[in-house]
TIRO-633637 format. One record per residue (C-alpha): z, x, y. Coordinates in steps of 0.02 Angstrom, whole numbers, plus 50000, padded with zeros to 5 digits. Layout:
<recs>
ZXY
...
</recs>
This chain:
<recs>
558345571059102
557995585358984
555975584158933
556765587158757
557765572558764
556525561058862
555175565058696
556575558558569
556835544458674
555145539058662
554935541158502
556455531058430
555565517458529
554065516258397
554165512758224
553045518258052
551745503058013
550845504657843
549375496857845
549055484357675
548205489457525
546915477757462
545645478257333
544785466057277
544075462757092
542345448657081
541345444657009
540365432356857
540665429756678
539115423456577
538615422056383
537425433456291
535965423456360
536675423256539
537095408556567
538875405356661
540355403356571
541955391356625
543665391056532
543615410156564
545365418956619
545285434756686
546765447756672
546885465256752
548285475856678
548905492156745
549045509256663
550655505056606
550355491956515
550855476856644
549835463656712
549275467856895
548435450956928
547605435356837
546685419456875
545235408856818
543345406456832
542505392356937
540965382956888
539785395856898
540665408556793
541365417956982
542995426557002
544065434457114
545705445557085
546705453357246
547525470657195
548795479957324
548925496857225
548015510657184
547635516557017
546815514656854
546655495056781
545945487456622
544985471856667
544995458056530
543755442256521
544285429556371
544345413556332
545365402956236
545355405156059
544715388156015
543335390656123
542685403755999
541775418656094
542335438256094
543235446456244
542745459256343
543665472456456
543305486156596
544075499856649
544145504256837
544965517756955
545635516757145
546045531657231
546975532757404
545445535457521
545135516457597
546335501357612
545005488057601
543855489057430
542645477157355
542225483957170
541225469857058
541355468856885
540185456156805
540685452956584
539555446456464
540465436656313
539615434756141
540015421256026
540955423155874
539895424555727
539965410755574
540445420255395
540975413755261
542645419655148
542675417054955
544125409654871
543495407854687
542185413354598
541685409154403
540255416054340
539255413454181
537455420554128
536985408853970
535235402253899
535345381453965
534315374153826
535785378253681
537475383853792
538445371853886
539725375054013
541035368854121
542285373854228
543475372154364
545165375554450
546965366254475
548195373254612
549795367054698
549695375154860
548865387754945
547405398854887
546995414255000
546055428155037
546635442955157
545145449155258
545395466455352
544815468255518
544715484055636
545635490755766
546225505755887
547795506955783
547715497655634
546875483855538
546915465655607
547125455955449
546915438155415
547425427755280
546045414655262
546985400155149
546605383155087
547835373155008
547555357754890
548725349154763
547525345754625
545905350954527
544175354454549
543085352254392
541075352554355
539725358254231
538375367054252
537125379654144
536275390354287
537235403254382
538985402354419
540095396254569
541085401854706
542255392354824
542185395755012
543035394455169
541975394455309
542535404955471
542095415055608
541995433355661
542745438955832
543435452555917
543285463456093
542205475556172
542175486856317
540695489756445
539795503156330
538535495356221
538645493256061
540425499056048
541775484855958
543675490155993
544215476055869
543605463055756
544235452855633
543995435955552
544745418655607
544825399955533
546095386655522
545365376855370
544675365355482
542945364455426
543555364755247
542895371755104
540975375355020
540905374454832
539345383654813
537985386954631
537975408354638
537425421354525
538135435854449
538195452154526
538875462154378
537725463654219
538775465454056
538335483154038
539185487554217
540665478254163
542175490754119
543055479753999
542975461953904
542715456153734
541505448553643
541625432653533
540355425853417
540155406753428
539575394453271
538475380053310
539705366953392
541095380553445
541805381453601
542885391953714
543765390053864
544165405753972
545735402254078
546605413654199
548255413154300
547905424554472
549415435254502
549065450254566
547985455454715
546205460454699
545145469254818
543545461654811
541845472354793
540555472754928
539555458654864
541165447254944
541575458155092
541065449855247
539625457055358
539675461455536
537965461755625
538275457155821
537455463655962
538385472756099
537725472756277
536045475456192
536505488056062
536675480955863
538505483555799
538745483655602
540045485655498
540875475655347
542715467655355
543485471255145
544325454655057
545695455554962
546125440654841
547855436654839
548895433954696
549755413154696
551235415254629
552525404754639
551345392054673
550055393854498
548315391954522
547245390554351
545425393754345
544445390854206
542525390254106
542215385753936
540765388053847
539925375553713
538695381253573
537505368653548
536255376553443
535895377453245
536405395753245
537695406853288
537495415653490
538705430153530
539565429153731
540485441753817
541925437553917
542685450454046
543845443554182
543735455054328
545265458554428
546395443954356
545295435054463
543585433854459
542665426854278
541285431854188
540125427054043
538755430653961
537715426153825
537155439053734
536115436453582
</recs>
């Protein structure tokens, strides 16, 4: 037989065997304070965009992922959204050099942080011993407040409602008053400290709401606009508004972000935007009462078709 031929015979008698990628992905997931967290799943997502792998934590917060490509990966650690802490993810590389890789990732998850998101507010800056006031609010559905978050592409808003078929009155001479939803702050991180991909706030109404005393922000010589209206002894006025529009609210309602990252102190504020009710009206209201011998002069200035203000000024 030719030794040509005898080679190719041989050869045709063997055939390719690849030997099988795999890389595996542990490690732990714990909170801020290291302790382990459960209820944890753990994604890894290619560089296209598809998920390469998932699967929980056990009891002490361990995990393991099995990978059979090369590549780069996003690693995610979250947990489910009623379970209220931020997610975090790492990126990670494989090259072609081995088929057999370990590579641990360990993820530390904050909690979300408690805020608070204002509905109403009603202000009034009066002298108690002669000035009365009340005021209050009626609504037929929802009342809400758009809160912008942050993110690679484009703001994560949320629309923070509350929704009531009725009124809320009181009366009161100190301060003002503001109505609240309580809610939390969230988001996602990556591995570098101190650095937030995303945020934004979250609540379901579940807690309901805070009706809170407050005090003005604006002095009546910082107000651009309003009237002024002089009251006899016994007079009274009632300031009542219809919301309509939108308003975006000044930094004394934005909502503050202080968190810390991996050990590095993220800040940053998330704007509110009151939102206008209509079809569904929602009246707010104070009134003022003169119960002196003489004649006081108020200003009344109603800030963004939302917000009220009053003050007594002589």
């Amino acid at each position: 037989m030719p030794v040509v031929l005898f080679f190719i015979l041989i050869a045709g008698m063997f055939s390719v065997v690849l030997i099988p990628v795999n890389i595996e992905v542990y490690g732990t997931v714990t909170d801020n304070e290291g302790n382990p967290l459960d209820h944890v799943y753990v994604e890894v997502y290619s560089s296209d965009g598809l998920k390469a792998a998932e699967g929980g934590v056990g009891s002490q917060g361990r995990f393991s992922l099995l990978l059979h490509e090369y590549g780069e990966y996003e690693v995610w650690a979250a947990m489910r959204y009623d379970y209220n802490y931020w997610a975090q993810f790492q990126k990670v590389k494989f090259e072609s050099q081995e088929n057999n890789v370990k590579q641990r990732l360990d993820f530390r998850l904050i909690r979300d942080v408690p805020c608070n998101v204002t509905l109403i507010a009603q202000f009034w800056t009066v002298n108690s011993t002669h000035t009365s006031i009340s005021f209050g609010y009626a609504q037929q559905g929802k009342i809400a407040t758009l809160v912008e978050g942050i993110g690679p592409d484009y703001p994560y808003n949320s629309i923070i409602t509350y929704t009531t078929y009725g009124s809320t009155e009181g009366s009161s001479s100190e301060g003002g008053h503001i109505l609240l939803q309580p809610c939390s702050i969230t988001g996602c991180y990556s591995d570098t400290p101190g650095s937030v991909v995303s945020c934004h706030v979250k609540g379901d109404g579940t807690m309901g709401t805070l009706g809170l005393p407050a005090r003005d922000y604006l002095s009546p010589e910082n107000a651009s606009g309003g009237w002024m209206e002089e009251l006899q002894p016994g007079d009274y006025r009632e300031l009542k508004i219809w919301p309509r529009s939108n308003y975006t609210l000044p930094d004394a309602f934005s909502v503050p972000v202080d968190v810390d990252i991996l050990g590095k102190r993220f800040q940053t504020i998330l704007r509110c935007t009151m939102l206008g009710t209509n079809p569904s009206p929602l009246s707010i209201w104070v009134s003022v009462t003169n119960l002196d011998s003489v004649a006081h002069s108020y200003k009344f200035f109603v800030e963004g078709g939302h917000i009220i203000h009053i003050w007594e000024i002589s």
